[in-house]
SEKE-454504 format. One record per atom (N, C-alpha, C): x, y, z; residue in one letter. Coordinates in steps of 0.2 Angstrom, whole numbers, plus 5000, padded with zeros to 4 digits. Layout:
<recs>
XYZa
...
</recs>
This chain:
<recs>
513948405011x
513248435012x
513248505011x
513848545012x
513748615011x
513848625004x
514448595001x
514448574995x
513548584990x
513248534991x
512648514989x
512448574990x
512148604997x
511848674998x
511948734993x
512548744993x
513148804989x
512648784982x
512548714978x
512648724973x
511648724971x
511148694976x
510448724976x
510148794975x
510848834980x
510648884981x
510748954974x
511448914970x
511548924965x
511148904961x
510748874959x
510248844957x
509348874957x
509348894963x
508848934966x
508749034962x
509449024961x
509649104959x
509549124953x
509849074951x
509849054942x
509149054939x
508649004944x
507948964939x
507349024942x
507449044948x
506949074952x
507149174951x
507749174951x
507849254950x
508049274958x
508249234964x
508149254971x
508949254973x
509049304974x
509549324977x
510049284982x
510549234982x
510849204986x
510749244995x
510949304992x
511149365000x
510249355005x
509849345001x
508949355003x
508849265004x
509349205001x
509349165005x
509449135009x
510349155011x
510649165016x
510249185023x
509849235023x
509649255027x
509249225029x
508549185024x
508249145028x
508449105031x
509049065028x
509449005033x
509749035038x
509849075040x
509949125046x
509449135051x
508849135046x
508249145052x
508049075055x
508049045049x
507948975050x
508148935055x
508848945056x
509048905062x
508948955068x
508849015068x
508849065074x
508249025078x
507549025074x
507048975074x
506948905078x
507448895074x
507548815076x
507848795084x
508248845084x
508548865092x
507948875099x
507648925094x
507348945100x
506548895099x
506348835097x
506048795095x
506248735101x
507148715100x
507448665102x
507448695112x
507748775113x
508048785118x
507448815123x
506648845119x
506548885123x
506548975120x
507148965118x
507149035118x
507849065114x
507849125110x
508449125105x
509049195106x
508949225112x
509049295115x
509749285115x
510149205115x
510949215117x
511249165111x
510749165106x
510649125101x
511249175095x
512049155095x
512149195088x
512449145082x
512149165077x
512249105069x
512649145062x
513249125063x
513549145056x
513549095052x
513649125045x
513749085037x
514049115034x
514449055032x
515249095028x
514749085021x
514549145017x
514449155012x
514849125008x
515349095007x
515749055001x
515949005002x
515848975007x
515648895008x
515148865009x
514648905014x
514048875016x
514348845024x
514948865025x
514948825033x
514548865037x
514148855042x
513648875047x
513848865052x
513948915057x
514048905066x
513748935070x
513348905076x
512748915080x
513048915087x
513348985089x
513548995095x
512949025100x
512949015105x
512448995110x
513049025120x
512749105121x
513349125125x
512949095133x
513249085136x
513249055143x
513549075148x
513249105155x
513749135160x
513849085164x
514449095165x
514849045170x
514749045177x
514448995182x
514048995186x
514248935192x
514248945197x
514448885203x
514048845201x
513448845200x
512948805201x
512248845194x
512048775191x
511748785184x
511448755186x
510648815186x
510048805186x
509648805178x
509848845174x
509748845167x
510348825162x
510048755161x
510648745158x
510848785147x
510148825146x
510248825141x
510648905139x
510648915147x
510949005148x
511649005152x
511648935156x
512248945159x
512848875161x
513448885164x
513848835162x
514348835168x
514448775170x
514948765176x
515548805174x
516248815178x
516948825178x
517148795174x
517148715173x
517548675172x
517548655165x
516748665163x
516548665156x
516748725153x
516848775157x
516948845153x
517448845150x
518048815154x
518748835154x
519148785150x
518548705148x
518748705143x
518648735136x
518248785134x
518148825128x
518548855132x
518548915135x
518948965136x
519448955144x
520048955142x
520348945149x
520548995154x
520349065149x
520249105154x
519749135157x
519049095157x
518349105160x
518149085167x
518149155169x
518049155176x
517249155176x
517049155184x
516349125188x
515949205186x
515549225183x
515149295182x
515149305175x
515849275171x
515949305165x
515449245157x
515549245154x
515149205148x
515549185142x
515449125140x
515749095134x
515249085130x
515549075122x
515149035117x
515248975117x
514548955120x
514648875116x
514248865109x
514548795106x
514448785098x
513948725099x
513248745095x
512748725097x
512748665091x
512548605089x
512848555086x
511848555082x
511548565077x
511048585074x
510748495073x
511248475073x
510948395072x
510648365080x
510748395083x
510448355092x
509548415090x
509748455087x
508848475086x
508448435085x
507548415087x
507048395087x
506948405081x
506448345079x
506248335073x
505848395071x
505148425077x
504948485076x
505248555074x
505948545078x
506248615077x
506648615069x
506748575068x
506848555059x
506248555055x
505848545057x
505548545051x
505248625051x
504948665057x
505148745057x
505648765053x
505948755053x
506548785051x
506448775043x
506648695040x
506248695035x
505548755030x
505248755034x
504548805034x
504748865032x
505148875036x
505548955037x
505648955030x
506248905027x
506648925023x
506148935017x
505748875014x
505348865012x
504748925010x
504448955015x
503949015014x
504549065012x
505249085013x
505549155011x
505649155002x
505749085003x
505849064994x
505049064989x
504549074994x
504149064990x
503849154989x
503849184996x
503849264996x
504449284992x
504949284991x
505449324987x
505149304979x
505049244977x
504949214969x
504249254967x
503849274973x
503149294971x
503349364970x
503849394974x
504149464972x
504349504967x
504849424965x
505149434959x
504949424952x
504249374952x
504049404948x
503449434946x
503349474952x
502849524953x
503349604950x
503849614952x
504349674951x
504649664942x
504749594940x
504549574932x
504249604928x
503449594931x
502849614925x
502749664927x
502849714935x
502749774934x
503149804930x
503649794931x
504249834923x
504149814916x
503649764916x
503449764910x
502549774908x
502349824913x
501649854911x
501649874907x
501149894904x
500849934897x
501349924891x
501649844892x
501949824885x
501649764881x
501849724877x
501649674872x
502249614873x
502049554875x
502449504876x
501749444874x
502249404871x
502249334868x
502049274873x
501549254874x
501249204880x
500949124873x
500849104878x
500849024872x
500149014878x
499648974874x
499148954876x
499248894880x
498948904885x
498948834890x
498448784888x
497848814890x
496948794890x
496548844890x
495948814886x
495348864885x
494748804888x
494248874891x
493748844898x
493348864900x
492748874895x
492348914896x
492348994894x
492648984890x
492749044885x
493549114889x
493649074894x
494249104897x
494849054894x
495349104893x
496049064891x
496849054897x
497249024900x
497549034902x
498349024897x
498749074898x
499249094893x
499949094899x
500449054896x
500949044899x
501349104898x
501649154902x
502149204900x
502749184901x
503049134903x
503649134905x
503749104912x
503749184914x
504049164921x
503349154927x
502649174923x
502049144927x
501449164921x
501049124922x
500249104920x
499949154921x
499449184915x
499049234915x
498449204914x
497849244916x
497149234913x
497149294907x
496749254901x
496149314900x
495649314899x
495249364904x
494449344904x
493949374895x
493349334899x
493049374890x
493049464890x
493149494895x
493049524892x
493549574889x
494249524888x
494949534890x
495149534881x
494549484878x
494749424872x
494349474867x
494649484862x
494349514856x
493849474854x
493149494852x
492549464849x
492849414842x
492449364844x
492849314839x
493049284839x
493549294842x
494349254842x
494349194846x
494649164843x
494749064847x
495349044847x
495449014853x
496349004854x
496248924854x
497048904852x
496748834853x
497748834858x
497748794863x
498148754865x
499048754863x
499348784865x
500148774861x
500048834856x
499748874854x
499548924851x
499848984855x
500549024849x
500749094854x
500449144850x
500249194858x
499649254855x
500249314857x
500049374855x
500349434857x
499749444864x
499949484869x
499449524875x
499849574876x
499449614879x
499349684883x
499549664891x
500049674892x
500149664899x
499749744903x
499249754907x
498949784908x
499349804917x
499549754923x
500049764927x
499849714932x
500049704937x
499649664944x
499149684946x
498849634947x
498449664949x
498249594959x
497949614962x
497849584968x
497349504970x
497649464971x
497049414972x
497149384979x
496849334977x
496749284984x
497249244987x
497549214981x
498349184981x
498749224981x
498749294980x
499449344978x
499349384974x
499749424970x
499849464964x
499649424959x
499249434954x
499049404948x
499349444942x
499449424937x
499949454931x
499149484927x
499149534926x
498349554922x
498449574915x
498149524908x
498149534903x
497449564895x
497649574892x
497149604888x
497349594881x
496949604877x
497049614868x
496549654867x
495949674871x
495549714871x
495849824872x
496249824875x
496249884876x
496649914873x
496249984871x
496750014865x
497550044866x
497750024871x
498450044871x
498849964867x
498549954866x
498649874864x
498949894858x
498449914853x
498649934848x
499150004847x
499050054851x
499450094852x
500450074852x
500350014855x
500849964857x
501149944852x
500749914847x
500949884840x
501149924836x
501149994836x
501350004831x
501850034834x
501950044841x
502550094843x
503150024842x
502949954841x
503449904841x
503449894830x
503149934828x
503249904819x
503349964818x
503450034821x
503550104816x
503950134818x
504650114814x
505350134817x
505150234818x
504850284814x
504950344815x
504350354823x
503950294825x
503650304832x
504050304837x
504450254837x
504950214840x
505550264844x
505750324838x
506250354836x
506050434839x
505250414840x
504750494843x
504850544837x
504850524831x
504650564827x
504050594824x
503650524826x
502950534824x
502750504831x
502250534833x
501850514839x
501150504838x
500750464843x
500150464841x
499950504848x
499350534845x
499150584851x
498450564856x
498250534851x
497750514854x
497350454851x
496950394856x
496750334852x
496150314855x
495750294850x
495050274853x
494950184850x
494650154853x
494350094850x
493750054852x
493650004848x
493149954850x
493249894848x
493549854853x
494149804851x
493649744847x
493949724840x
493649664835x
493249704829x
493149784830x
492749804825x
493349844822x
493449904826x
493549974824x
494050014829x
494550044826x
495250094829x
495150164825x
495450204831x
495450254826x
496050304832x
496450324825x
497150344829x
497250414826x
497450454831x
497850534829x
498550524831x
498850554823x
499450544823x
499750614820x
500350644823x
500850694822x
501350694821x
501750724815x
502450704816x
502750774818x
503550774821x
504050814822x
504150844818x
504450814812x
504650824803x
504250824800x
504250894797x
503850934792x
503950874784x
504450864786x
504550794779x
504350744779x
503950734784x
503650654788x
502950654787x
502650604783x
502050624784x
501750554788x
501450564796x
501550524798x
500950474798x
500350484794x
499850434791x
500450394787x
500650394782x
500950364776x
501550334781x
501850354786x
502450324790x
502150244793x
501450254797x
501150214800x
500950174795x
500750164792x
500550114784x
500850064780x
501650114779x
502050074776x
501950084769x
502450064766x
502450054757x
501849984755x
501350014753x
501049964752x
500849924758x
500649964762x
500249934769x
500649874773x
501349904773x
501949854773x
501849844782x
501749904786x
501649904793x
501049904796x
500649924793x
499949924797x
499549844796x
499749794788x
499449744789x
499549684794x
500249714797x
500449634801x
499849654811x
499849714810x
499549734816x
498749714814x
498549734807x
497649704807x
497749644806x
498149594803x
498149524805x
498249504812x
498449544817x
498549514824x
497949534826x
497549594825x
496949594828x
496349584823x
496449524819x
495949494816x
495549524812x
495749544807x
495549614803x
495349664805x
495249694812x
495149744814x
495149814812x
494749854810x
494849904804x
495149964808x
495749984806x
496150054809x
496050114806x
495750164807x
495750244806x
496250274808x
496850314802x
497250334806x
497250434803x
497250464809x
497050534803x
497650564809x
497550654804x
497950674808x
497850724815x
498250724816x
498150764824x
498150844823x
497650894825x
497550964824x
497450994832x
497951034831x
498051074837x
497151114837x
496851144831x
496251174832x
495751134831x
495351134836x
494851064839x
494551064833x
494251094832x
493651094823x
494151064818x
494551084818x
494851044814x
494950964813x
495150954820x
495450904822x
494650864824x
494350874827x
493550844825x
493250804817x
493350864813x
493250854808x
493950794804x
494350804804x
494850744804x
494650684808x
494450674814x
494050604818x
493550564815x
493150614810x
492450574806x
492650544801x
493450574798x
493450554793x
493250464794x
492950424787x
493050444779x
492550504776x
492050514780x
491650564780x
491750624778x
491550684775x
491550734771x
491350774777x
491650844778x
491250884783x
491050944779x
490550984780x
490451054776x
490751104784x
490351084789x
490751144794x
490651114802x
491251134805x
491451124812x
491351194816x
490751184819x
490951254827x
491051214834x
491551224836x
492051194841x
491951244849x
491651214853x
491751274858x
492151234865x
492851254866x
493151224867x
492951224876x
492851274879x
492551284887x
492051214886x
491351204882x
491251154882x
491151094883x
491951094877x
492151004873x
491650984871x
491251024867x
490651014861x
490651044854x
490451004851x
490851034844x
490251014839x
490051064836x
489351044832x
489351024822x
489250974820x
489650954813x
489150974808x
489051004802x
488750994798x
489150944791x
488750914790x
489050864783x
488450864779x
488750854772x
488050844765x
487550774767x
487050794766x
486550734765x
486650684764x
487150674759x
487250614758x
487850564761x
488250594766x
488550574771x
488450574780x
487850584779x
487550574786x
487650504787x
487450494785x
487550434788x
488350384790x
488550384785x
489450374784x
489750414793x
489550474792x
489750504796x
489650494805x
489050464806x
488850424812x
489150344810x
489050314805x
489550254805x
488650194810x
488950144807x
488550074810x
488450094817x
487550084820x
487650104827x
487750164830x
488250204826x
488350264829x
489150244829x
489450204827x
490050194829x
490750264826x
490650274821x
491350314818x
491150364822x
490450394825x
490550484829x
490550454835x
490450374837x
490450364844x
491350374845x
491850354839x
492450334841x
492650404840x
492550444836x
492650514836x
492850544842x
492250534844x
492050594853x
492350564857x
492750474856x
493150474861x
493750494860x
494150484853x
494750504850x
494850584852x
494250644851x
494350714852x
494250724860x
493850694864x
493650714868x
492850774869x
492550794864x
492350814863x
491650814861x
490950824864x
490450794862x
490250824856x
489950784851x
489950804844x
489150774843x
488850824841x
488050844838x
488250844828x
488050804826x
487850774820x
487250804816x
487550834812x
486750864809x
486750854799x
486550854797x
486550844789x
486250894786x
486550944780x
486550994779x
486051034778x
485550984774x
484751024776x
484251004781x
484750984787x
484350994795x
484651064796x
485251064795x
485551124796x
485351184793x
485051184788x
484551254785x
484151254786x
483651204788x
483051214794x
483051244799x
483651244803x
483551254809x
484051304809x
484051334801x
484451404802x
485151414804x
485451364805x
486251354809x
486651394803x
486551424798x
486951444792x
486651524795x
486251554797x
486151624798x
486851644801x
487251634804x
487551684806x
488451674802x
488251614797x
488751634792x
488451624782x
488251694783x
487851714777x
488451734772x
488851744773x
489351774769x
489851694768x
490051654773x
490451614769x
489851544767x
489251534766x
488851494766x
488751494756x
488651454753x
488151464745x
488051404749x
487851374740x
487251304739x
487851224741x
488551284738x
489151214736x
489351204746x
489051254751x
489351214756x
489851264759x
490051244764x
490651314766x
491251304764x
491851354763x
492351344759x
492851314764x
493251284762x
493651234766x
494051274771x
494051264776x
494451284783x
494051314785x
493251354783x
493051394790x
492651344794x
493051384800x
492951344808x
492651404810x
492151394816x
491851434821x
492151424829x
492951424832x
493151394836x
492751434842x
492051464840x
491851514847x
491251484847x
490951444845x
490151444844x
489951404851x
489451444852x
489051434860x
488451404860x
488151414854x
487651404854x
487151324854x
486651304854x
486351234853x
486651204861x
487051234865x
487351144871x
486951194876x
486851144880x
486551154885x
486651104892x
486551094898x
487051054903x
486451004903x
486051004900x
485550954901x
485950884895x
486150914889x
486350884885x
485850894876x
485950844872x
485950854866x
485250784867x
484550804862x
484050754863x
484250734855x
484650774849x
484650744843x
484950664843x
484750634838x
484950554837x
485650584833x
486050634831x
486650644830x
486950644837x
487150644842x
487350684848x
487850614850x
488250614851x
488850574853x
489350594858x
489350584865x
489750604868x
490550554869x
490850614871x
491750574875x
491650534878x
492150474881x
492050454886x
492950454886x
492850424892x
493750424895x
494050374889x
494750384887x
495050364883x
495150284888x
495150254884x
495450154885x
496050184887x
496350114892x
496950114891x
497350054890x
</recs>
């Protein structure tokens, strides 16, 4: 029988992750239990287990007494003196409590015992898992799809993802392994729930810190990342090394690393510019593909006002507003949109007359002071695009 025990328990450590020492104990508690189930009471109740066999003994201390009125606390002379021959009237022996004369009830207790600890440590275990594995990418295989929810095996437990979790589009079929966004626990009804995504942009952030050995290596960093999962990304990236250019790092030879990542997010279009410590700058790199003539950046505030030629007005706000909407989140910055001769109407060129002609401003003037146009009310132009908190 201990045999048998030894090697469940073995078994239990191995498939579960639960520590032999955490179920020892419950089979410690289990029969403490069981005792005070069978006796009443567990106060004089003591249970050892040899940890490398599984032998278990349930001694049970007794004072020795002329006359035994509780028999579960105390013990004749004559019975004492057979466990101990030198046990006088006042003093106490252990007696060896035989677990098989327990009650049906107090076994199956005990059972219960064991049973719920194995089920609290497995739920811990693999709760302490997927927290060590938040804000990463792991490999889950499709269960079933049910109403536009899917659930994904991970291994060691079952994820949901809900719609609003699922890139627009996308259909999963059954037996099908997908990449996720381990997002972390999150709390439910039943317990800790393992929480997933493909929708959030560290998803992508994620993919390429898994495909871009000089990311990998913190050569090139991305500094910052905006998205709208199924359409459109847009990423600022910096390298360390002056000999790294870290757009063309993240791309690859021939889009050798950036295609396996838009194949995973089902052609999702990625913006990757570079990152600029001077906001106007770095504004104006967020619109790209867009053409800027001039950026006034007021960095107090995180407003930045854009002029572009006429003929990329539009490019420049992008479908819906999207490329300035992804902009303002990428900079942080609320960005007012104006088209070059809205901006000579409204005189926005008077207070740079010297670097202005007909051809536009000459490349790098920024106004990193410009105060002017914001107000706490906000922006009424159909250019005006605000930040909003980065995804995660």
């Amino acid at each position: 029988m201990n045999k048998e025990l030894m090697e469940a328990l073995d078994l239990l450590e191995k498939e579960k992750g639960i520590s032999k020492d955490v179920l020892f104990d419950a089979i410690d508690a289990s029969l403490v239990k069981a005792c005070e189930n069978n006796f009443g009471s567990a106060e004089n109740i003591t249970v050892s287990i040899d940890r490398e066999t599984c032998d278990f003994t349930i001694l049970q201390e007794k004072t020795v007494v002329e006359k035994v009125e509780n028999p579960n606390t105390q013990i004749l002379p004559e019975k004492a003196k057979e466990i101990d021959p030198s046990a006088e009237i006042g003093g106490t022996v252990r007696v060896e409590v035989k677990s098989r004369e327990f009650g049906r009830i107090a076994a199956q207790n005990a059972k219960s015992i064991i049973l719920q600890k194995i089920r609290e440590e497995e739920r811990q275990t693999i709760s302490d898992y997927f927290n060590s594995r938040a804000h990463d990418i792991m490999t889950g295989v499709v269960q079933r799809v049910m109403n536009g929810i899917v659930s994904v095996n991970l291994g060691k437990a079952d994820a949901i993802l809900t719609r609003e979790d699922i890139i627009p589009g996308e259909t999963f079929q059954p037996t099908q392994h997908i990449k996720v966004y381990v997002v972390g626990m999150k709390d439910g009804g039943k317990g800790p729930r393992v929480q997933i995504s493909r929708t959030k942009a560290n998803m992508v952030r994620r993919l390429f810190e898994l495909e871009v050995a000089e990311i990998k290596d913190g050569i090139v960093e991305i500094r910052a990342i905006s998205r709208e999962a199924g359409s459109r990304t847009k990423m600022a990236v910096s390298s360390k090394d002056p000999t790294i250019d870290p757009i063309g790092a993240c791309i690859g030879v021939n889009g050798s690393r950036i295609t396996p990542i838009v194949n995973e997010l089902h052609g999702e279009k990625i913006d990757i510019v570079h990152w600029d410590e001077n906001p106007a700058r770095f504004v104006e790199n967020a619109l790209s593909p867009a053409k800027v003539i001039a950026v006034a950046a007021d960095e107090d505030e995180h407003a930045a006002l854009v002029v572009v030629p006429d003929n990329q007005l539009s490019l420049a706000i992008g479908m819906k507003g999207q490329n300035a909407r992804l902009a303002a989140k990428l900079t942080g910055f609320k960005i007012d949109i104006k088209s070059e001769s809205q901006a000579q109407e409204e005189g926005l060129f008077d207070d740079y007359e010297e670097g202005y002609d007909e051809d536009g401003y000459e490349e790098g003037e920024y106004d990193e002071n410009y105060e002017g146009e914001y107000s706490e009310e906000g922006y009424e132009d159909a250019g005006d695009y605000d930040s909003a908190p980065s995804e995660e």
